[in-house]
C-alpha positions as CSV (number, residue, x, y, z in Angstrom):
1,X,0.0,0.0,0.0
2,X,1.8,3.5,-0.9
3,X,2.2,5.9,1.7
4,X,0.3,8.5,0.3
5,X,-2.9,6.4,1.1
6,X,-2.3,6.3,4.6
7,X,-1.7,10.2,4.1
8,X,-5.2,11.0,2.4
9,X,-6.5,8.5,5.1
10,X,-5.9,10.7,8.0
11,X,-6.1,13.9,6.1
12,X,-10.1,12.4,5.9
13,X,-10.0,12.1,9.3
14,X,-8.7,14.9,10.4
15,X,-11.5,16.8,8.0
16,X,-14.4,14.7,9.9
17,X,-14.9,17.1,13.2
18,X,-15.8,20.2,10.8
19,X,-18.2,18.0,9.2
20,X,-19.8,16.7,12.6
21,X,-21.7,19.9,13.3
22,X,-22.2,23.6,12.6
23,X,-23.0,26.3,15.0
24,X,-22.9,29.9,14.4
25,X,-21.8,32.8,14.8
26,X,-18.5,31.8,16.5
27,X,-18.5,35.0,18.4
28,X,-21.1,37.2,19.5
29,X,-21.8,40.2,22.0
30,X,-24.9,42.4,23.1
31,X,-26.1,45.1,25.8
32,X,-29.0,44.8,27.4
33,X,-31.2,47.5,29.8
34,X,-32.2,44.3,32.0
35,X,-30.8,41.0,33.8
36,X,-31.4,39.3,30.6
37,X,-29.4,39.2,27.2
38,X,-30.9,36.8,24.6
39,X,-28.2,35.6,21.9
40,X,-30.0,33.3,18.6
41,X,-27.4,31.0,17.5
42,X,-27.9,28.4,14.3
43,X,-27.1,24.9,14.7
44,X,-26.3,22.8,11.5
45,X,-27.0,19.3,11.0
46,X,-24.4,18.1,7.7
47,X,-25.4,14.7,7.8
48,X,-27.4,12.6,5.3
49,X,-29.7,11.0,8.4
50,X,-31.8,12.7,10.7
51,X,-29.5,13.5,14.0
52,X,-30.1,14.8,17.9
53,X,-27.4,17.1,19.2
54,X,-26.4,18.3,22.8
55,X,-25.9,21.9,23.6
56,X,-24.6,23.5,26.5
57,X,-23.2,26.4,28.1
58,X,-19.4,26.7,30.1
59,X,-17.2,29.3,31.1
60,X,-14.7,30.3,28.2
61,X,-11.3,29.2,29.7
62,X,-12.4,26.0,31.3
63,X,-15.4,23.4,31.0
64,X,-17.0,24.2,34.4
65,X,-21.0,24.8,33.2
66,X,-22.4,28.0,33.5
67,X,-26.0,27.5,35.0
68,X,-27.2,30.8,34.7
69,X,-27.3,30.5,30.8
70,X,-30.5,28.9,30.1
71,X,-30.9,27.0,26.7
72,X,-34.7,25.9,26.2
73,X,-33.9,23.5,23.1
74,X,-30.7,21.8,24.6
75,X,-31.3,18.3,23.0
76,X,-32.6,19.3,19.6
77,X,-33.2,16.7,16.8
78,X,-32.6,18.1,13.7
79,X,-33.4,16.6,10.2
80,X,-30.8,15.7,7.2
81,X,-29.1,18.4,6.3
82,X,-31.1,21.1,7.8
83,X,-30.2,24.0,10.5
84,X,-32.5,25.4,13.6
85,X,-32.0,28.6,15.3
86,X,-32.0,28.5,19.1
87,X,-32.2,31.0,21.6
88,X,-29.6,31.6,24.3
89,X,-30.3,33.2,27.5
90,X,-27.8,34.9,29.8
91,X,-29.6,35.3,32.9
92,X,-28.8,37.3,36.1
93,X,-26.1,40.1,34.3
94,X,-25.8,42.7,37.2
95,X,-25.3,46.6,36.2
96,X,-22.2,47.2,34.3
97,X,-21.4,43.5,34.2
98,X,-20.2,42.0,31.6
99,X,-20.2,38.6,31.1
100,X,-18.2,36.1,28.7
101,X,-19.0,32.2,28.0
102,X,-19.3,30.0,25.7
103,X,-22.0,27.9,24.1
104,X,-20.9,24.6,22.4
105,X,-23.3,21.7,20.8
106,X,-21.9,17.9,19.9
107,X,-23.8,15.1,18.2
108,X,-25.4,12.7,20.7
109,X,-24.2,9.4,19.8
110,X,-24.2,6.0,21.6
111,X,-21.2,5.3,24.0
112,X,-18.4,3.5,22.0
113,X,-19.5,4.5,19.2
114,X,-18.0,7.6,18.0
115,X,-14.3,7.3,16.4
116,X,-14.1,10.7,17.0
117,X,-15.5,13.4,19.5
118,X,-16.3,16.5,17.9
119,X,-18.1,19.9,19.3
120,X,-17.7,23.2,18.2
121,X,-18.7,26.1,20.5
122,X,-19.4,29.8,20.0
123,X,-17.8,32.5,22.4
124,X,-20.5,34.8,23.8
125,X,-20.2,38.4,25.5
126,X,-23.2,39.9,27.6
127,X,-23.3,43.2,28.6
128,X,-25.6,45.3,31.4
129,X,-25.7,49.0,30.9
130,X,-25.5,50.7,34.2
């Protein structure tokens, strides 16, 4: 077997987590008058099959969850090829804070299943005026 066909092998490997799942923007940031700042965020389904993803919400240097950021649609099942907007909620922002997480979504696939793990997440920035 030559060697460039182990190459192209893990090259199509190493393209596979971009194809896993979409989620966009990558970056967003908003004021808000209240406690609340609402962030819509598109999640992308590539596949050929109908598939149920996991989102969630951590802080943006570590994977500690960030319970204050509600997501009402966090197991969404979305069909082949398709996207779904969802709503974000950043809960809680106290005057002048400003608050940074991020929000990151991943197939859910049966244990021992997967060859590879991927997620992707966005970066998120609330803001309370004062």
């Amino acid at each position: 077997r030559p060697r460039w066909a182990g190459a192209a092998l893990l090259a199509a490997l190493a393209a596979a987590p971009a194809a896993a799942v979409g989620l966009g923007p990558l970056t967003a940031d908003g004021a808000t008058l209240n406690d609340r700042k609402g962030f819509y965020l598109t999640l992308i389904n590539p596949y050929a099959s109908q598939e149920r993803y996991r989102l969630y919400s951590v802080e943006t240097d570590s994977e500690v969850p960030v319970p204050r950021v509600l997501i009402p649609v966090n197991r969404p099942v979305l069909g082949p090829k398709s996207q779904r907007r969802i709503l974000v909620v950043d809960t809680g922002l106290a005057p002048g804070e400003i608050h940074r997480f991020r929000v990151c979504a991943e197939r859910v696939e049966p244990a021992g299943k997967a060859l590879i793990h991927a997620r992707v997440c966005s970066k998120l920035t609330a803001r309370r005026r004062g």
